[in-house]
C-alpha positions in Angstrom: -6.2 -6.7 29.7 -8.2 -4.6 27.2 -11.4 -4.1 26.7 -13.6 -3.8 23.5 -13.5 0.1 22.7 -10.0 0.3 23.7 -9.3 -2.2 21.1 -11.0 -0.5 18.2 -9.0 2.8 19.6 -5.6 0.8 19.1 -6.4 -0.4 15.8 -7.5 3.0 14.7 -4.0 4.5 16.4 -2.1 1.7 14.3 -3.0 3.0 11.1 -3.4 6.3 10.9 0.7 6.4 11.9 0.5 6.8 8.4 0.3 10.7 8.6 3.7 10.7 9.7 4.6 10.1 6.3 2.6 12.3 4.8 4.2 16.1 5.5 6.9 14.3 3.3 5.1 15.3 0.2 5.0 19.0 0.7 8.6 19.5 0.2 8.8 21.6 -2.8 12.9 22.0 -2.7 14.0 19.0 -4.2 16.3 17.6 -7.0 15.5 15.1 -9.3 18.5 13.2 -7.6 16.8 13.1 -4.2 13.2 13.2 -5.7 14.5 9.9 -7.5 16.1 8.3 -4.4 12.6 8.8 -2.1 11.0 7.7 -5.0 13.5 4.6 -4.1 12.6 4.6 -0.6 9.1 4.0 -1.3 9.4 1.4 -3.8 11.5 -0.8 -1.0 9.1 -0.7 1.7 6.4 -1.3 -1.0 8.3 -4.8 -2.1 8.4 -5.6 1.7 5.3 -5.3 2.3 4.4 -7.3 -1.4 6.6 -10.2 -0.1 5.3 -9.8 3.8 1.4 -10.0 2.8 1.8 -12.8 -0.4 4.2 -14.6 2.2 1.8 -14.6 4.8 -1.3 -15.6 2.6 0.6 -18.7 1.3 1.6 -20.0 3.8 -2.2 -20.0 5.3 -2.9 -21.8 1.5 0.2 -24.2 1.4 -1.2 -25.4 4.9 -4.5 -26.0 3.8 -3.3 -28.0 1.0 -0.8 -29.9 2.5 -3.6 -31.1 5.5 -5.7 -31.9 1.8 -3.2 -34.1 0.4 -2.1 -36.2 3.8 -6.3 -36.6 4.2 -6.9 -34.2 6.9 -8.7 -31.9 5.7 -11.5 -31.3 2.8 -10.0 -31.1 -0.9 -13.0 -28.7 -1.1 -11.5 -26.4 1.1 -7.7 -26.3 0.3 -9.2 -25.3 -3.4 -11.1 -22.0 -2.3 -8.0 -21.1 0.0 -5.9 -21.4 -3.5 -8.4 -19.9 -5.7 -8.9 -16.8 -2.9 -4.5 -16.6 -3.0 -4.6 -16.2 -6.9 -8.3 -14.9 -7.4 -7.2 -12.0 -5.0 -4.0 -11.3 -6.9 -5.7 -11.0 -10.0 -7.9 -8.9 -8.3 -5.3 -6.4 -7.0 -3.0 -6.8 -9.8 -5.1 -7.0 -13.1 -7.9 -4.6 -11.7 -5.8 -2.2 -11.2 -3.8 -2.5 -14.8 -7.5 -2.3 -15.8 -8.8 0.5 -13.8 -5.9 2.9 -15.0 -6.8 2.2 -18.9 -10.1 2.4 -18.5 -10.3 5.6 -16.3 -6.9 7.1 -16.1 -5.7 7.6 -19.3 -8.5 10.0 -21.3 -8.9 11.9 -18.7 -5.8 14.3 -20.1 -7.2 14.7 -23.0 -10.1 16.1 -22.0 -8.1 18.8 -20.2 -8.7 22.9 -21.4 -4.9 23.0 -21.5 -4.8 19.9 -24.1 -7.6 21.0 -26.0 -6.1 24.8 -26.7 -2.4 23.1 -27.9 -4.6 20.9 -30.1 -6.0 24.3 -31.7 -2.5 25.9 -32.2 -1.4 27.4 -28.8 2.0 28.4 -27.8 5.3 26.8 -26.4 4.5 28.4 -22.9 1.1 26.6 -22.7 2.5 23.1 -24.3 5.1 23.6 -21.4 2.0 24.6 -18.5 0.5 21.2 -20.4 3.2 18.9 -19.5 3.3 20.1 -16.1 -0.3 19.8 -15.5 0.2 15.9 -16.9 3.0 15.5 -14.4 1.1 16.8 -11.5 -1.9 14.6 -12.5 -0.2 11.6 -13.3 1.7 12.2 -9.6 -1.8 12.5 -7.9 -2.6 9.5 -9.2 -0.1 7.6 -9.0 -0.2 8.3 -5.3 -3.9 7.6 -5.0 -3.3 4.1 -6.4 -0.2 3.8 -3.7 -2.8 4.5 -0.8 -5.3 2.2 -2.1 -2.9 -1.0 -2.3 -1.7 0.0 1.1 -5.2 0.1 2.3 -5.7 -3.1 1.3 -2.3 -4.8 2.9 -3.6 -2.8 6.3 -7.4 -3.9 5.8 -5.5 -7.7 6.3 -3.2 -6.5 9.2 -6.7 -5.1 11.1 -7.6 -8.6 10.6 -4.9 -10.1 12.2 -5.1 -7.6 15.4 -9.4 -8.4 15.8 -9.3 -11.9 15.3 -6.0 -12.2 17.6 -8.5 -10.3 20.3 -11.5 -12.8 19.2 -9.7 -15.8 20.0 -7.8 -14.6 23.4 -4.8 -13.9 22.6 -4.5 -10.4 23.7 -1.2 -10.0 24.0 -0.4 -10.5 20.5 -3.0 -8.2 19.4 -1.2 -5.5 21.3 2.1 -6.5 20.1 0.5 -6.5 16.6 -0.8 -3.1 16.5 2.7 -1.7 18.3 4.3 -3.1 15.3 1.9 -2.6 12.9 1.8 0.7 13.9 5.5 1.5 13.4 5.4 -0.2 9.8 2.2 2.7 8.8 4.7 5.7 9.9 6.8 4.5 7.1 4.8 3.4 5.0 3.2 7.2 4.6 6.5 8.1 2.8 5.1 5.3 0.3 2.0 7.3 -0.5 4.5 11.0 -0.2 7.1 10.4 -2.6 5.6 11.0 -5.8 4.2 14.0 -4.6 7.6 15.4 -3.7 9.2 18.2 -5.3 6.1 19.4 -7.8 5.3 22.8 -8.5 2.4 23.0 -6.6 1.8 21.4 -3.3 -0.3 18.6 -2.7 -3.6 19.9 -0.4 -3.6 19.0 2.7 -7.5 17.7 1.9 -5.8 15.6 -0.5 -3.1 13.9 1.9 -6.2 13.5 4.6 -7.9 11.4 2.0 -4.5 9.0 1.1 -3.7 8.8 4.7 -7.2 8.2 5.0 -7.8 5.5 2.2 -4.1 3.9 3.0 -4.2 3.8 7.0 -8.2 3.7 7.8 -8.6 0.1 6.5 -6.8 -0.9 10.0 -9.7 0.2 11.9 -12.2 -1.2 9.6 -10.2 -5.1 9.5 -9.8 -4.6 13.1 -13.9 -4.3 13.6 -14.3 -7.2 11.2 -11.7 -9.8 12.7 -13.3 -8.9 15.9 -16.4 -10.4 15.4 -16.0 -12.9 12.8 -13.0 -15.1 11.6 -12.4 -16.8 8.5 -8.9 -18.0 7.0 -10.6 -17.8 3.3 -11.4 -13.8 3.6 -7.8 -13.4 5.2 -6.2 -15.0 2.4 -8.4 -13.5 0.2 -7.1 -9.9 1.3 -3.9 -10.4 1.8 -4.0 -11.7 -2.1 -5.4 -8.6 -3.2 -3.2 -6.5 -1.1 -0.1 -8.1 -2.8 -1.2 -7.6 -6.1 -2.0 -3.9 -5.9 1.2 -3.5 -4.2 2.9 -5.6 -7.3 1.3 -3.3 -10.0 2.2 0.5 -8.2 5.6 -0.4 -7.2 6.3 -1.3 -11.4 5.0 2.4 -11.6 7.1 3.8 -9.7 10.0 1.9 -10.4 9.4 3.1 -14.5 9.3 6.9 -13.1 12.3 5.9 -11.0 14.6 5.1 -13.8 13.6 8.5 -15.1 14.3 10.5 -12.1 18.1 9.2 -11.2 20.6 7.1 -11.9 20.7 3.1 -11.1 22.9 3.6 -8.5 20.8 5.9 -6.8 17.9 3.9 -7.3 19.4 0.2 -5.7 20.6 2.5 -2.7 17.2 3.8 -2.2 15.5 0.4 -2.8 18.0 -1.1 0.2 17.0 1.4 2.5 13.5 1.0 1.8 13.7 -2.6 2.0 15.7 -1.9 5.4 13.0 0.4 7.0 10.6 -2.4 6.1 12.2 -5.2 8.1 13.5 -3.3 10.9 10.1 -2.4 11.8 8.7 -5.3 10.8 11.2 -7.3 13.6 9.2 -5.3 16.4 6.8 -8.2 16.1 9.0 -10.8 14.9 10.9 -10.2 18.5 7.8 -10.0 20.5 7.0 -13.6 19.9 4.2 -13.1 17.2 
């Protein structure tokens, strides 16, 4: 038995695992070739978790409709639960697609370094430019990563507190052992664009990925503690998905121009390996 505190302590320990990941991103020795198959990596535990959290939040839906259509349950209902599975994927998929035209893309062209090869400046500065636009367009590109993670672990620190709300502690624990072991992979998610640039990434900035990615645990576990609702789980887990949909297409597009296809499926399998061999830890414990 567990109590209260050591609950919230759990939850917290379950996702930050993500900094496990992280020191992956200040390798500076790498080829294109291996750069390109991490890259790979990433993108497979990425789809894993896409089909883990949509899975998850349709099947919560596709019971609440099915108990609508046999008369056991409110139409009413069964509607929000669909509106909060496709509302949230809009949400994470199309806010995102909109928050990277809106905000992401001027931002270069405000740079010193664009403004003096606008006015005539040499090759060695139109070369310092493109790195620059590299190392930017890496930074965010693993920003937006963390984020969408952060929001597929926001729903698994639901799933821990609201297994504790309801009694069933030993799931919770079995939750946040597995969930746990997922976040130390998923930290090479959030890494891999960052591997192999000129310049390392701070280690202020990887405290604030692993923070924005793995922190969401400890807050969903808080909020499922104390209050329960199927609609917000859904709701989350929609949004999660969505996100995770739009910056896996990202780096799938840098991918192709990192390596070859071969590369590239090999590096997808393994990903997509390291996400259900983790993900049977709770699958075996009964959950």
């Amino acid at each position: 038995m567990i109590d209260y505190s050591q609950l919230l302590l759990l939850g917290a320990f379950s996702g930050l695992t993500i900094f496990l990941g992280l020191p992956l991103a200040v390798f500076q020795s790498v080829s294109s070739r291996l750069k390109g198959f991490l890259n790979a990596l990433a993108i497979g535990i990425l789809i894993f978790l896409t089909v883990d959290v949509l899975g998850h939040a349709w099947e919560s839906a596709a019971v609440a409709a099915s108990a609508a259509f046999v008369g056991k349950a409110p139409v009413g209902n069964a509607m929000l639960d669909l509106l909060a599975m496709f509302g949230g994927m809009a949400i994470g998929l199309l806010g995102l697609t909109w928050y990277e035209s809106r905000y992401m893309k001027s931002v270069p062209a405000r740079s010193p370094i664009a403004q003096a090869n606008a006015t005539g400046s040499s090759a060695s500065y139109r070369k310092k430019e493109l790195q620059l636009l590299q190392q930017v367009n890496c930074y965010r590109l693993s920003m937006m990563i963390a984020i969408g993670i952060g929001a597929h672990n926001f729903s698994e620190g639901l799933a821990i507190g609201q297994s504790y709300a309801s009694g069933a502690i030993g799931l919770a624990l079995i939750l946040i052992i597995g969930f746990a072991a997922h976040n130390a992979t998923e930290g090479f998610g959030i890494a891999g664009p960052l591997t192999g640039l000129s310049k390392r990434p701070s280690l202020r900035f990887l405290a604030v990925t692993g923070l924005v990615g793995g922190g969401p645990t400890f807050l969903g576990t808080v909020l499922g503690s104390l209050w329960s609702s199927t609609l917000v789980y859904i709701l989350f887990l929609a949004i999660a998905g969505g996100a995770l949909i739009y910056v896996s297409m990202l780096m799938y597009t840098s991918g192709r121009r990192q390596t070859t296809n071969a590369v590239l499926m090999v590096g997808l399998f393994v990903g997509l390996f390291a996400g259900f061999i983790t993900d049977l830890i709770v699958t075996l414990g009964g959950a």
